[in-house]
VOFIMI-830825 format. One record per atom (N, C-alpha, C): x, y, z. Coordinates in steps of 0.2 Angstrom, whole numbers, plus 2048, in hexadecimal, padded with zeros to 3 digits. Each point is the difference from the previous one (the first is absolute). Layout:
N
XYZ...
//
This chain:
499
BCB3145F38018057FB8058058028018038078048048018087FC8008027FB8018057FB7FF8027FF7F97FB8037FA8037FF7FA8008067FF7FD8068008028068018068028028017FD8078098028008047FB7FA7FF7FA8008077FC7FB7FE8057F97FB8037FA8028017FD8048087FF7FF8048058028068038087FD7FF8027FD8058087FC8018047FF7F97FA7FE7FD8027FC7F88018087FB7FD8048018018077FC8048038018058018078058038048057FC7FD8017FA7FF8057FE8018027FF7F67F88007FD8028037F98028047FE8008078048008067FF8088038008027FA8078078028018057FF7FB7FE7FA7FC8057FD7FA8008037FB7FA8067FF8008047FB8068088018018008058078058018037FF7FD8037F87FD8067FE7FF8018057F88058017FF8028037FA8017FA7FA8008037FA8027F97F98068008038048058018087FF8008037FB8057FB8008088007FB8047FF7F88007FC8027FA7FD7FA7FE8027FD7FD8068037FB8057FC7FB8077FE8048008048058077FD8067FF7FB8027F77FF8037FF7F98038017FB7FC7FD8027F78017F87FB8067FF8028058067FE8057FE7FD8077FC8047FB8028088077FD8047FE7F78027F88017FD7FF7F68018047FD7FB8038027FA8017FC7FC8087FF8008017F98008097FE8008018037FA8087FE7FF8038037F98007FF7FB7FF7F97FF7FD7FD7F97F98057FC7FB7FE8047F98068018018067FD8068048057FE8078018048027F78057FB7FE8038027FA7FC7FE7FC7FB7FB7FE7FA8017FE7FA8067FF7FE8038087FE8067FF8028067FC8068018018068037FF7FF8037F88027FA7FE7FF7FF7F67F88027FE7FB7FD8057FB8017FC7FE8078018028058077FD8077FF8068037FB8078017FF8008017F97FE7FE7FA7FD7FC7FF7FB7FE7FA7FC8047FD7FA8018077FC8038018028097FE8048018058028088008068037FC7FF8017FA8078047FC8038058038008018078038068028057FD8068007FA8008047FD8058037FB7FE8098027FF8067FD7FF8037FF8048057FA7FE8067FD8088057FE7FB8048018028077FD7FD8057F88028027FF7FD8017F68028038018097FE7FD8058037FF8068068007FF8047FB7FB8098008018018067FE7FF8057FC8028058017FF8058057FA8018047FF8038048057FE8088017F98008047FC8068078027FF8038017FA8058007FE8048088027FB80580080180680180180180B7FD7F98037FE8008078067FA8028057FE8018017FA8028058018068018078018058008077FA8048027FA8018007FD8038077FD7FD8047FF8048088027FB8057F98048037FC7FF8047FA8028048038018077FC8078027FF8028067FA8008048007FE8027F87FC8068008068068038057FF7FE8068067FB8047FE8008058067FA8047FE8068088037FB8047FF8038058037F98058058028058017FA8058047FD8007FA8018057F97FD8027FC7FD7FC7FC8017FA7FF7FA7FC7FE7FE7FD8038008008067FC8008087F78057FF8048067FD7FB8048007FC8027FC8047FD7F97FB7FD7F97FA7FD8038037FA8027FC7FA8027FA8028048018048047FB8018067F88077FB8028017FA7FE8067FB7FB7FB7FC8027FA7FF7FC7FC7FA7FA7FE8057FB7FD7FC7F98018027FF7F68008067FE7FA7FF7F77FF8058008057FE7FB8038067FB8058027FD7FB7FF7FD7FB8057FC7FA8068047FE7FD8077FD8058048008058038057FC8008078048008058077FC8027FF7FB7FD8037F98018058037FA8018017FC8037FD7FB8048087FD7FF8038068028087FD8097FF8038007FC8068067FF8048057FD7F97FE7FD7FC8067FD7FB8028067FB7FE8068008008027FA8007FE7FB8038037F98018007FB8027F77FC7FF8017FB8007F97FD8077FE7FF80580480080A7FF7FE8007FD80B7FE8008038007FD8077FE7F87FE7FB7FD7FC7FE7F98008077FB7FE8017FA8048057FD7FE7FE7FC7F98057FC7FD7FE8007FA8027F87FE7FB7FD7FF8007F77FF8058017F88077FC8028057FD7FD7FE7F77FC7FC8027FC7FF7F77FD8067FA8018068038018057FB7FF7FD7FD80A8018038047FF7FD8077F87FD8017FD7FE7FB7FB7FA8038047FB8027FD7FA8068037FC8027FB7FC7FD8017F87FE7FC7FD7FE7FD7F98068068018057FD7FB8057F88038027FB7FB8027F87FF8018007FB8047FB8038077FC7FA8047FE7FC7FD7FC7FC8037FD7FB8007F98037FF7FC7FE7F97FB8028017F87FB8037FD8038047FB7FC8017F78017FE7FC7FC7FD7FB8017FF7FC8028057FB8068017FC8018057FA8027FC7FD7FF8067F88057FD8018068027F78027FE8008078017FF8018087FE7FC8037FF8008088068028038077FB7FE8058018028038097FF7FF8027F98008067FE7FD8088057FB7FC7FF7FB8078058027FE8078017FB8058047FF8068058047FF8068007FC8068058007FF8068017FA8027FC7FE8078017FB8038047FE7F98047FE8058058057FE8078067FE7FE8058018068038058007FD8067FA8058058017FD8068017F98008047FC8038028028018077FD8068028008008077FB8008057FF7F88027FA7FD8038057FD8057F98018078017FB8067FF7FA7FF8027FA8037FF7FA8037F97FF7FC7FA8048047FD7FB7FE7FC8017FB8008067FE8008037F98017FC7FC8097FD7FF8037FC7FB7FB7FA7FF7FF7FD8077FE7F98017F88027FB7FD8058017F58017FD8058007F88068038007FF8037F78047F77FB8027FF8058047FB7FF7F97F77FE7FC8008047FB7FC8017FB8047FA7FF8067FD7FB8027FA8067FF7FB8058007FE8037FE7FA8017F98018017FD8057FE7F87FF7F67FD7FD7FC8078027FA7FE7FF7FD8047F88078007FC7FD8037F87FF7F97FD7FB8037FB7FE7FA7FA8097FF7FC8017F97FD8058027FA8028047FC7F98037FD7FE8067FE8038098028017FE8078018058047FC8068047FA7FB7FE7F98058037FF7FD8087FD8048037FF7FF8097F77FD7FE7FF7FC8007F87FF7FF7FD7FC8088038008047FF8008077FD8038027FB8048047FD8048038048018058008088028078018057FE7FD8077FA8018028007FF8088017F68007FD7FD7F98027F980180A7FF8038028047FB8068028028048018097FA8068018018028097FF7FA8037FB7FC7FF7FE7F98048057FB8018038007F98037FA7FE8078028068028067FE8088038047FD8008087FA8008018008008087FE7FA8027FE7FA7FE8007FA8008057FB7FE8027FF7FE8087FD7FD8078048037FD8068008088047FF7FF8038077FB8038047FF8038088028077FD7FF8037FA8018057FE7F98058018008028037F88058038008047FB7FF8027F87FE8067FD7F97FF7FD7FD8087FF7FB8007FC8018017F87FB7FF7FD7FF8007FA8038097FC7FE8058058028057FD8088028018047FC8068067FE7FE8037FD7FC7FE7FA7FD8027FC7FC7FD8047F87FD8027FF7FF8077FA8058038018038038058058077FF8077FC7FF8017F98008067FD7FF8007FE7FB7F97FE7FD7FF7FE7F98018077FB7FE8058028028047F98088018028038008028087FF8038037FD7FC7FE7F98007FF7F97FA8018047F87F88028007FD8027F88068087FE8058028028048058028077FC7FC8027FA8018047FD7FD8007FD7F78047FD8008017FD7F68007FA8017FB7FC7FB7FE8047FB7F88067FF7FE8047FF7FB8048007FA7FA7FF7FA8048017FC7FB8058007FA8038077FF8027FF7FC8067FB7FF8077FE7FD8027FD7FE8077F78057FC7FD8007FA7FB8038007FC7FB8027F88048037FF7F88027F87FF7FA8018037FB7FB7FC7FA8058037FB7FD7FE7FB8038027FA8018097FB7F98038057FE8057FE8068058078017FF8058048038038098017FE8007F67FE8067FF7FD8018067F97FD8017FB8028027FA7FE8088037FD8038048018058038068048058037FB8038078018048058027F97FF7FB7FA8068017FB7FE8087FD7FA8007FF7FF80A7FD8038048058008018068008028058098047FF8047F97FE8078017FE8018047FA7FA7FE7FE8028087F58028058038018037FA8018078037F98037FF8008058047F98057FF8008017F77F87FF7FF7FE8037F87FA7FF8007FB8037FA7FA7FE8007FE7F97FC8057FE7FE8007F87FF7FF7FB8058048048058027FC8087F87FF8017FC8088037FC8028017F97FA7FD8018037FA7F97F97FD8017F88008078008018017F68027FC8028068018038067FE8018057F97FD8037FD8057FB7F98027FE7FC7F87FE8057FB7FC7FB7FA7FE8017FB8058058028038037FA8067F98018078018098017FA7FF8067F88027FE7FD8017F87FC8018007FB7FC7FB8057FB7FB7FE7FD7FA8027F98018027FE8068037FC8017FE7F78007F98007FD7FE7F98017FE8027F78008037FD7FE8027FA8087FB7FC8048068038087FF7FF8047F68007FC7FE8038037F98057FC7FE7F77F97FF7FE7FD7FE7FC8018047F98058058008048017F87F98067FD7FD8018037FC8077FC8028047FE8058017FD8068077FF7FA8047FC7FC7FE7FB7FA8087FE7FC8018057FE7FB8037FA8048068058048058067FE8028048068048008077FD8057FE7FA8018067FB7FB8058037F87FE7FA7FB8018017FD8068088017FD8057FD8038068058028038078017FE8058058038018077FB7FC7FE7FA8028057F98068017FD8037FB8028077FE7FA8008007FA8048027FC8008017F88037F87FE8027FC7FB8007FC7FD8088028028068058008068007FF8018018097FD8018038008008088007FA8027FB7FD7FE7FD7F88038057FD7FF8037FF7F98057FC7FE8078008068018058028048028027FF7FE80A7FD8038027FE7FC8058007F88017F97FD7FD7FF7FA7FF8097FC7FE8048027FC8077FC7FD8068008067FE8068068038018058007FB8067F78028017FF7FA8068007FA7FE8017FD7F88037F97FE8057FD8038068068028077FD8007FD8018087FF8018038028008077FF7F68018038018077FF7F78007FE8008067FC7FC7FF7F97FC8058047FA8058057FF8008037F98008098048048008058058078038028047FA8027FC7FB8028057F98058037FE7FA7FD7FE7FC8017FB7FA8068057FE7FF8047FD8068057FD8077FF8027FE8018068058008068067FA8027FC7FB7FC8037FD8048067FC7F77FD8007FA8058017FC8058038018028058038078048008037FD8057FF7FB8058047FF8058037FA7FE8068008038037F87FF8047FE7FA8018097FD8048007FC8087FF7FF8037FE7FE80A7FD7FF8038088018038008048028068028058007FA8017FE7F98058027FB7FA8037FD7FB8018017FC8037FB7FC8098028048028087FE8058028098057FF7FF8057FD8038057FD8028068088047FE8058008058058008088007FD8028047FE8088008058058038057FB8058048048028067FB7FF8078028028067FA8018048068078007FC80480280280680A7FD8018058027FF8057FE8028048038088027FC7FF8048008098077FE8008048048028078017FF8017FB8078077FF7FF8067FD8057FE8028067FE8088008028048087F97FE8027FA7FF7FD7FA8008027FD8067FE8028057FA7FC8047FD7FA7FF7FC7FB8028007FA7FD7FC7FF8037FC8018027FA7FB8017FA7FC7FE7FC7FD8047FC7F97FE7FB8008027FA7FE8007FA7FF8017FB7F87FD7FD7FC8067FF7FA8007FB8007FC7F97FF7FA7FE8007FD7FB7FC8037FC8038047F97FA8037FD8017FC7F88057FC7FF7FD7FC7FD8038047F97F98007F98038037FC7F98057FE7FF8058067FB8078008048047FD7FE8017FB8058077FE7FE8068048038068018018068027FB8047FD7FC8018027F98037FF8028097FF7FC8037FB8038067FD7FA8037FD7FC8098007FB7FF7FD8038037FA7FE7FE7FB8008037F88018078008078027FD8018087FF7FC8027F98007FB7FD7FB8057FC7FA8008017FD7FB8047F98038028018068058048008058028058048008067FD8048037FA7FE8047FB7FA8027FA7FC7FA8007F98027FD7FE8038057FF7FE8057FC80380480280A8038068008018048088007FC8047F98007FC7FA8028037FB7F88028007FA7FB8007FA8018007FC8058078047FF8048008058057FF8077FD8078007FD8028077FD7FC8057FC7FE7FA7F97FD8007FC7FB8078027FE8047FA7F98068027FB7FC7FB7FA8038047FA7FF7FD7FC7F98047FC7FE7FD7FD7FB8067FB7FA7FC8038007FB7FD7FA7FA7FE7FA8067F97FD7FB7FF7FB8048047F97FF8058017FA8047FA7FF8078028077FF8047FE8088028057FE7FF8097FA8008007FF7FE8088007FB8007FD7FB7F97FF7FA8028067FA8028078067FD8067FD7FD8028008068008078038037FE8087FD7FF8047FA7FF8017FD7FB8038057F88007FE7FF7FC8047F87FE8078028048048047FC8077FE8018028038067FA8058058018008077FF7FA8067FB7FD7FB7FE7F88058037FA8008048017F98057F98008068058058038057FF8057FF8037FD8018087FC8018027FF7FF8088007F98027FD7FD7FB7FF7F98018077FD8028038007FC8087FF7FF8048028078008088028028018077FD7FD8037F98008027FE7FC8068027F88008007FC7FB8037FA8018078008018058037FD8068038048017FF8047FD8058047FD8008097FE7FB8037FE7FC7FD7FE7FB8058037FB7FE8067FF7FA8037FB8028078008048038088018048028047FC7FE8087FB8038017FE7FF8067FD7F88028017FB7FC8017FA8008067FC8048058047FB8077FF8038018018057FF8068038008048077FF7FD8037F87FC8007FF7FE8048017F98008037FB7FB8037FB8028078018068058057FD8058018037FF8008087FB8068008008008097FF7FA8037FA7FC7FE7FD7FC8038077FA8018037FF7FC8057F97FF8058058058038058008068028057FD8028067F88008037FE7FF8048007F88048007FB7FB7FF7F98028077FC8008048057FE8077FE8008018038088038078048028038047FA7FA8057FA7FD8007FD7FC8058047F98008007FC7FA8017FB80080A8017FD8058028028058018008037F87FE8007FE8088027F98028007FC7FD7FA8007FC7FF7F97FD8018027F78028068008038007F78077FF8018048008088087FE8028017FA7FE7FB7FC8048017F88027FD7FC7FE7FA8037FE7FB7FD7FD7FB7F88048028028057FD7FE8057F77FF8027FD7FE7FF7F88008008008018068027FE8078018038058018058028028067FC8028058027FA8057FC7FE7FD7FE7F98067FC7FD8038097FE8067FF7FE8048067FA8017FE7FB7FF8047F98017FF7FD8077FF7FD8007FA7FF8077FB7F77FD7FE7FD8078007F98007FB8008057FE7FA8027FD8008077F88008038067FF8018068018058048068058008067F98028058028008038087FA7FF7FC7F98038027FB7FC8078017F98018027FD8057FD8048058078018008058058048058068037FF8027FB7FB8088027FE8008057FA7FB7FF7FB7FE8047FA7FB8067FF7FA7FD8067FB8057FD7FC7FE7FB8017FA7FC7FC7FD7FD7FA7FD8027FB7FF7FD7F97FD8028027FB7FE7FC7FE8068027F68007FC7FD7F97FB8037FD7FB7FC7FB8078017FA8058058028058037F98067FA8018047FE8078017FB8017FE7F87FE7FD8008017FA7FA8007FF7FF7F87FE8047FE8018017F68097FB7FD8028038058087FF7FF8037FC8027FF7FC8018027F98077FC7FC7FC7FC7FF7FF7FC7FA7FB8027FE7FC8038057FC8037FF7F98067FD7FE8048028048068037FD8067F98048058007FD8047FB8018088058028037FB80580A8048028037FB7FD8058007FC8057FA8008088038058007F98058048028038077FC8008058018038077FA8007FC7FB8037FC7FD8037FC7FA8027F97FF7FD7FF8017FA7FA8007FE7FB8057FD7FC7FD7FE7FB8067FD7F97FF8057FF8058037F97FF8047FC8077FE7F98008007FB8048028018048037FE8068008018058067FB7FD8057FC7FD7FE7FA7FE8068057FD8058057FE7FD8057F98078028048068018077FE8048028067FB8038077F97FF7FD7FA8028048007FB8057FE8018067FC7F88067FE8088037FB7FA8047FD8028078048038067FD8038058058038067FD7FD8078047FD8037FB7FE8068058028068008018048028028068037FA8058087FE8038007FA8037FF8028078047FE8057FD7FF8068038088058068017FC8038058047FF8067FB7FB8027FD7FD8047FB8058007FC8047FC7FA8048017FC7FC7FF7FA8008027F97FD7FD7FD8027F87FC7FB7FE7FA8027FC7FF7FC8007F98037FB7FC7FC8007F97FD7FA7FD7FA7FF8007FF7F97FC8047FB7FE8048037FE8037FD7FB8057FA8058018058058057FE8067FD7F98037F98028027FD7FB8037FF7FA7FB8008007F97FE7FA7F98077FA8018058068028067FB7FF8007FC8078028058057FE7FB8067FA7FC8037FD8007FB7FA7FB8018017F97FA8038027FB8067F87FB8037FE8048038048038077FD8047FD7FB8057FA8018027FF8008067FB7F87FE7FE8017FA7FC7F97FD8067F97FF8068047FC8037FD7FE8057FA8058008068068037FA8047FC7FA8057F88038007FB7FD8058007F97FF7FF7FD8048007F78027FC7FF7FB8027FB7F87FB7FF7FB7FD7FB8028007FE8057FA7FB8037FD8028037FE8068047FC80080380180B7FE7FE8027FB7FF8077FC7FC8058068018058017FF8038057F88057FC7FE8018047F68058018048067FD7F98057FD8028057FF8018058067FC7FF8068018008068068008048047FB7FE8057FC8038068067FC7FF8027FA8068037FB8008078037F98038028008088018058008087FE7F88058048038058087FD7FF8037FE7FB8087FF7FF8028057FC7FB8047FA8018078008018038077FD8038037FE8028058078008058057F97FF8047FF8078068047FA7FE7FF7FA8088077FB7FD8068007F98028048018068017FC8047F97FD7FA7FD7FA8047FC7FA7FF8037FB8078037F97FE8027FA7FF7FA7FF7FA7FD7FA8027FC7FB7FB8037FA8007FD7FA7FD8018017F87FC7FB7FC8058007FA7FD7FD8017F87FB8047FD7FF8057F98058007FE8048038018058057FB8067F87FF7FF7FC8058057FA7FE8007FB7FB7F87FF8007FB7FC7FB8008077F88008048018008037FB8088017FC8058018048057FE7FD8037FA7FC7FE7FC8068007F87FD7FD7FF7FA7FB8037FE7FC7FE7F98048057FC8028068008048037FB8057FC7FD8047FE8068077FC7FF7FE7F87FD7F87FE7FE8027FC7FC7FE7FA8058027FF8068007FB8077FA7FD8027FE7FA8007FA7FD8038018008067F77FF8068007FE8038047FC8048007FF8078057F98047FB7FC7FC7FB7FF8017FD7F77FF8048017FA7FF8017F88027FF7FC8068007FF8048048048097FF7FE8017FA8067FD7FF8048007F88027FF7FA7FC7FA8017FC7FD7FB7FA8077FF7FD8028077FC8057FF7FD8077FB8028008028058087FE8027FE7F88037FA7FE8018007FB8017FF7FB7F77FE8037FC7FF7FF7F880A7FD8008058058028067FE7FC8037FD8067FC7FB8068047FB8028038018047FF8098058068018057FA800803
//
């Protein structure tokens, strides 16, 4: 009894915390998951919605910008700003200044060269993303081994300590169950929302958890942890009913937890393995002769976002107005909550931008070398640590950002997830990147005796003689990434084609 006493204590602190958050912070977070296609969707539909919020066509707004150049400095005094703001979001993004500082995406300079694209799951997916955490050795190996043990679905229905057994029997992985929990919501922390739940009622609770704060939020809440077998079996009057829901309340709740999805894997795994002509880049990175590297924000066809002068004027004039009719209040009421509505979207679409901007000339100034030469070689081992050091950003504001979003570069279009690996340390404390060890471990299959294929064992110590230390694990984990069978089976093989 005292052991569930503390978990639902834990569970109310930690609801309590996400209740800080502001709408305004809330509408950053949507705004910065969605690519461009998306977001100019959202875009059009909140002017739909709110008559007090006008944009003017992009080509015209671009037209009036096309020799401005970005300065990525800071100085003292916005040193001093920054240290004044209470958001580290804002913190971050106060260094760019003003929006005439943003560079400005030129449609004629998309390139239309494209990698190769390849179909993956969503296992491959969530592997990427947790390479750009910052975990130990064996950390990666417990988190890497629970994303191997979700359903298709993308639910964990494993019981954790079956979990602990399995890694310290198989793997010589000594953890408990309450570590394998604190790596699991680490897991359930990544995209898509409800991932790693481990029922279903956990799963569609992780996704509310991402709404913004409201009292809609609140009563899905309410049926998820207290109506919830009622719920599974479609009672929506007897919920109504016992919650004291009205008929226009229910409807709304109840049409809400419809859309959640029961099924994150499945979702998930539709969007991968997409033809890179059919992804719309976020950023376009050019690179001069000398080695200079620029960027441009693809903004596509967002018009310039403006709030309504004449509503801006109703509301002065009603201001002004004497007397205190109850039509007159009601009028600006109205025309005072469209136009705030209108600024605060503004605001967070500027502070969208912001925050792309930082993030990408942060991932440039680390990964320089390889937007020169374009070399996969030359990527340098980076996770959302890194970026959140250079910016001040929160990693979950990173991590929002790096999931979505595509660079097209003079060698290709890649993910911002690309420039992410692991960091592991070599023998004379240099660092080194995942990505470093993936190649020299191809390299290292590529030329092995194909008659007699070498152990995973055997591959860790010819790593090992180039100078990468990893574990016989991290070898066999690699190996599966890259696609690679076992020696007996690339032996099976090679003996299949006669050599």
């Amino acid at each position: 009894m005292a052991n569930k006493a503390i978990q639902e204590q834990r569970q109310e602190q930690r609801q309590t915390q996400r209740q800080t958050l502001s709408q305004q912070q809330w509408m950053v977070a949507r705004l910065l998951e969605l690519p461009l296609a998306q977001l100019q969707e959202r875009v059009a539909a909140e002017m739909d919605d709110n008559p007090a919020l006008e944009g003017e066509s992009a080509t015209d707004a671009m037209s009036e910008r096309d020799d401005e150049t970005t300065d990525y400095g800071g100085d003292d005094e916005t040193s001093r700003e920054m240290e004044e703001r209470a958001s580290a979001l804002e913190e971050a993004l106060s260094r760019l200044g003003g929006d005439d500082e943003l560079p400005v995406y030129q449609p004629e300079t998309v390139r239309t060269e494209s990698t190769a694209s390849e179909a993956q799951t969503f296992y491959d997916e969530l592997r990427e993303q947790v390479s750009m955490l910052d975990l130990g050795e064996q950390e990666r190996e417990v988190m890497d081994y629970i994303v191997g043990s979700l359903d298709d679905d993308g639910l964990l229905r494993k019981p954790l300590d079956s979990i602990a057994d399995e890694l310290a029997i198989y793997h010589g992985i000594d953890v408990d169950a309450a570590e394998v929990e604190r790596l699991l919501k680490e897991l359930q922390g990544l995209d898509p929302a409800g991932i790693g739940g481990r029922d279903l009622r956990e799963c569609l609770l992780l996704q509310l958890e991402r709404k913004e704060p409201s009292r809609l939020r609140q009563r899905m809440q309410e049926v998820l942890e207290r109506h919830f077998d009622d719920f599974k079996q479609k009672h929506w009057q007897k919920i109504a009913r016992e919650m004291g829901m009205g008929e226009s309340e229910a409807a709304d709740v109840f049409g809400e937890l419809r859309r959640l999805n029961p099924r994150p894997g499945a979702s998930m795994g539709e969007t991968v393995g997409r033809s890179m002509q059919q992804i719309t880049p976020d950023f376009i990175v050019e690179t001069s002769v000398d080695g200079d590297v620029t960027f441009a924000l693809n903004n596509g066809d967002l018009p310039r976002l403006h709030v309504s002068e004449s509503f801006e004027e109703t509301v002065r004039r009603l201001q002004g107005a004497g007397g205190s009719t109850r039509e007159r209040k009601e009028a600006l009421a109205y025309a005072r909550s469209k136009v705030e509505a209108a600024r605060g979207f503004i605001e967070a679409v500027r502070m969208r931008r912001l925050t792309l901007t930082l993030t990408m000339q942060a991932i440039i100034d680390l990964q320089h070398d390889f937007f020169v030469d374009g070399d996969e070689a030359s990527l340098r081992p980076m996770i959302l640590k890194d970026i959140e050091a250079r910016t001040g950003l929160d990693k979950s504001t990173i991590s929002r950002v790096s999931n979505s979003k595509w660079v097209q570069t003079r060698w290709g279009m890649f993910p911002l997830r690309f420039f992410f690996s692991e960091r592991f340390m070599g023998e004379h404390g240099e660092e080194q990147s995942g990505r470093q060890i993936k190649l020299a471990l191809r390299d290292i299959i590529d030329h092995e005796n194909k008659k007699s294929p070498l152990s995973d064992a055997e591959l860790a110590k010819r790593l090992g003689e180039r100078g990468y230390q990893v574990a016989r694990r991290t070898v066999a984990k690699y190996r599966e990434q890259l696609g690679i069978p076992v020696a007996r089976l690339r032996g099976e093989i090679t003996g299949d084609n006669g050599s």
